[in-house]
C-alpha positions in Angstrom: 20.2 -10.6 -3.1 20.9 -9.5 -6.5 17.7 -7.5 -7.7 16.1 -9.2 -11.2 16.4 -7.5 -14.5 12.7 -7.3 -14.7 12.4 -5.4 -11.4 10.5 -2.1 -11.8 10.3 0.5 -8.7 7.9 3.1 -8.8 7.6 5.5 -5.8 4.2 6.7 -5.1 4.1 10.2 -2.3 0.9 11.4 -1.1 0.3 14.2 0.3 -1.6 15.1 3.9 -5.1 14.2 3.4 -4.4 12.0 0.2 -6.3 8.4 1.0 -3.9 5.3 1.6 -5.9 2.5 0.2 -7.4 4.4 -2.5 -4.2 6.1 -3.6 -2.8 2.6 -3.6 -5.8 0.9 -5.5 -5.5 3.7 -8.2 -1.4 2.9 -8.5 -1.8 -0.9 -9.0 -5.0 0.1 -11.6 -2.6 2.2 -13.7 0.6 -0.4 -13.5 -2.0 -3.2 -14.2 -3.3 -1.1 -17.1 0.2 -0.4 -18.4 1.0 -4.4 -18.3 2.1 -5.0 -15.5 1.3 -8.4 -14.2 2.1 -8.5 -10.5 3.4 -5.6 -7.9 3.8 -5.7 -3.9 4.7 -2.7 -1.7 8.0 -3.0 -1.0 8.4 -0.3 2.3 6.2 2.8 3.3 6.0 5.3 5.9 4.3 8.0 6.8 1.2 9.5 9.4 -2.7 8.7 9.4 -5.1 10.9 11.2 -6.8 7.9 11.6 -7.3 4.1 10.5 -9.9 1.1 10.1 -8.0 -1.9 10.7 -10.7 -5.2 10.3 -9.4 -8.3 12.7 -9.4 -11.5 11.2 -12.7 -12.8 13.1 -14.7 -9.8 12.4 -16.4 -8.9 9.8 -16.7 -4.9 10.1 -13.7 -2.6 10.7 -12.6 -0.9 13.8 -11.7 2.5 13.4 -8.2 3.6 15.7 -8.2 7.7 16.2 -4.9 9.0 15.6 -2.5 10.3 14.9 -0.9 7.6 13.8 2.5 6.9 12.7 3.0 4.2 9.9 6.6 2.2 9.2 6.9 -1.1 7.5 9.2 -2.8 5.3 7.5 -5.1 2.6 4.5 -5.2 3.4 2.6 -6.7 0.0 2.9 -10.1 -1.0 3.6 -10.1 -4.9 0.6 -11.0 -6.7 -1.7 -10.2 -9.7 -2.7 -6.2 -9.2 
């Protein structure tokens, strides 16, 4: 699969300690504010010290101790940010 044109990549590290979802909700706010219309996670990996994952029929989050190791491969769905 030939990558578009249009394709931009930007690589976001954290550092230990650094929050996942907020670092990530921060990312997309500055891409959105510099015009970008739609973004997705292509891949990630790292460690958590711990996580809140909320099942589907639930409507608070459990929290899982760690550590925790974390390796996917696209894990957004492109979208508006």
């Amino acid at each position: 699969m030939t990558p578009s044109p249009s394709l931009q990549i930007e690589v976001l590290r954290l550092q230990p300690g650094d929050d996942l979802r907020g670092s990530l909700v921060a990312a997309f706010a500055a891409l959105a504010a510099g015009g970008v219309q739609a973004a997705c996670v292509l891949s990630c990996m790292g460690s958590l010290r711990a996580a809140v994952l909320r099942y589907a029929d639930q409507p608070q989050g459990t929290v899982v101790a760690g550590p925790l190791e974390l390796v996917a491969k696209r894990v957004g769905g492109a979208g508006p940010v």
